[in-house]
C-alpha positions in Angstrom: 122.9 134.0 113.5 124.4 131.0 114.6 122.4 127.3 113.7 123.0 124.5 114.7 120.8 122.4 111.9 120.4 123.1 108.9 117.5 122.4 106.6 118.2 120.4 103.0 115.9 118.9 100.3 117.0 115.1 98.9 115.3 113.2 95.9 115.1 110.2 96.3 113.4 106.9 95.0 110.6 105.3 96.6 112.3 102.1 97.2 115.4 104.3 98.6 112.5 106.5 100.4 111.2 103.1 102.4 114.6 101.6 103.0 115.7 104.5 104.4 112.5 104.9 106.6 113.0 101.2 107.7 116.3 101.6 109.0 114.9 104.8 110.9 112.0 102.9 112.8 115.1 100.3 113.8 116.8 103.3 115.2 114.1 105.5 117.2 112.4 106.5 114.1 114.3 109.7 112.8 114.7 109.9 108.9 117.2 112.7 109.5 119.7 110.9 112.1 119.5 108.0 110.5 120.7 109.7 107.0 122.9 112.1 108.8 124.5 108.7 110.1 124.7 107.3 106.3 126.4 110.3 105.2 128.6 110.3 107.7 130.0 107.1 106.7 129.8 107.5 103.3 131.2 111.4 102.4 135.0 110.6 103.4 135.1 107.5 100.3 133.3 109.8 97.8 136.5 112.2 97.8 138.8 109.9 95.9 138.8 109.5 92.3 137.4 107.0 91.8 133.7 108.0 93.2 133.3 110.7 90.7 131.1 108.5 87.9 129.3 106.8 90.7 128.1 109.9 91.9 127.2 111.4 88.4 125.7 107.8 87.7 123.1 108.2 90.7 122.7 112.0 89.6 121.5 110.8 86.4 118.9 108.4 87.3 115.0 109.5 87.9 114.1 110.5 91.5 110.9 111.3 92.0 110.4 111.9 95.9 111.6 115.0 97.9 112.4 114.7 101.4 113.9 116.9 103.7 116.1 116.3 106.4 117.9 118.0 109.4 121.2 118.1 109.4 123.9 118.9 112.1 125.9 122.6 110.4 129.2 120.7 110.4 128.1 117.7 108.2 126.3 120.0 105.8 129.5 121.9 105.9 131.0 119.1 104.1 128.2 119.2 101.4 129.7 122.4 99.4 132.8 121.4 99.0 131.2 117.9 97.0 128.8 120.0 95.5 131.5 121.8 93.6 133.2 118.7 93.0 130.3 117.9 91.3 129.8 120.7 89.0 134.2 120.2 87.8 132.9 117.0 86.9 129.8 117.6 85.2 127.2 117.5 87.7 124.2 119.9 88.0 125.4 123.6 88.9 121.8 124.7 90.6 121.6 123.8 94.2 125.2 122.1 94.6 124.8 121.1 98.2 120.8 119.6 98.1 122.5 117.6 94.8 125.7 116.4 97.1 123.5 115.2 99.7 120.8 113.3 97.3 124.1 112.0 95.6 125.8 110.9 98.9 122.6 109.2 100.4 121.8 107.3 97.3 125.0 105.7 97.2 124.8 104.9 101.0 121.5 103.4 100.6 122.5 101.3 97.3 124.6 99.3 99.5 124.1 95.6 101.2 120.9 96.3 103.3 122.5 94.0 106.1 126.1 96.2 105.8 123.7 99.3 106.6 122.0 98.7 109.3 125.5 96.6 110.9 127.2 100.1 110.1 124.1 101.7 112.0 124.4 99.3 115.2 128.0 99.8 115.5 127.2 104.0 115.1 125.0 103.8 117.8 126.9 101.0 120.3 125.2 98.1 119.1 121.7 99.1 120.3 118.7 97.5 118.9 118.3 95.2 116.1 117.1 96.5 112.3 114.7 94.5 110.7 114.6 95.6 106.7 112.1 94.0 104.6 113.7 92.4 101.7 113.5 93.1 98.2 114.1 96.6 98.6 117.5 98.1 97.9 120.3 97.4 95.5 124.3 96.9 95.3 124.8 99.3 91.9 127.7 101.0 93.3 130.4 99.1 95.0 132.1 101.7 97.2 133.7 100.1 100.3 131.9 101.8 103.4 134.6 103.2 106.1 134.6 101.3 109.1 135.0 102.4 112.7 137.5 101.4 114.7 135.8 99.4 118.2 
């Protein structure tokens, strides 16, 4: 049977819960675009090296919220193969891809607020301006996001 979404389960904060939904009202209002987006820029810096503690790091920490989000097959294709990065490196064994994906999306969403939603305008041409409230959010990891070429 051929699909072209596929269902997967994040934990998540609150804080990173409402930031995330803020950049999604600022961008037609889906969660699941709006992470699928994230990830996207994101998953090709958390191959290297050097991303390995920063994803066990956010692993580690307390997240209380599930949400579940759509995702296109061919970007939750990609999850796997970090999943079982993951579990070389230490990282949970049970449900590889779900932890990839909350891994991935809580290091996107510890970055600059201002740096997200600028990566979200330029993914989407430059529509519509994001208004994030402040105060929610924080720099812990300092991976450099990949930028698109205009």
């Amino acid at each position: 049977m051929d699909c072209d979404e596929v269902m997967l389960t994040v934990r998540i904060t609150a804080a990173e819960r409402a930031l995330l939904r803020d950049l999604a009202r600022g961008h037609g209002g889906d969660v699941s675009e709006v992470a699928v987006d994230g990830l996207l820029e994101v998953i090709p810096a958390l191959y290297g090296d050097a991303s390995v503690l920063p994803l066990l790091r956010v692993l580690a920490r307390p997240a209380p919220f599930a949400l579940t989000l759509w995702l296109p097959a061919p970007v939750a294709d990609l999850l796997p193969l970090l999943g079982e990065r993951l579990i070389r490196t230490g990282g949970p064994a049970a449900g590889q891809a779900s932890a990839a994906l909350s891994a991935a999306l809580r290091l996107w969403l510890a970055g600059d607020r201002s740096a997200l939603a600028a990566g979200l305008a330029r993914l989407h041409g430059g529509c519509g301006a994001v208004a994030v409230r402040a105060g929610i959010g924080t720099a812990a990891f300092a991976l450099t996001p990949v930028k698109a070429a205009a």
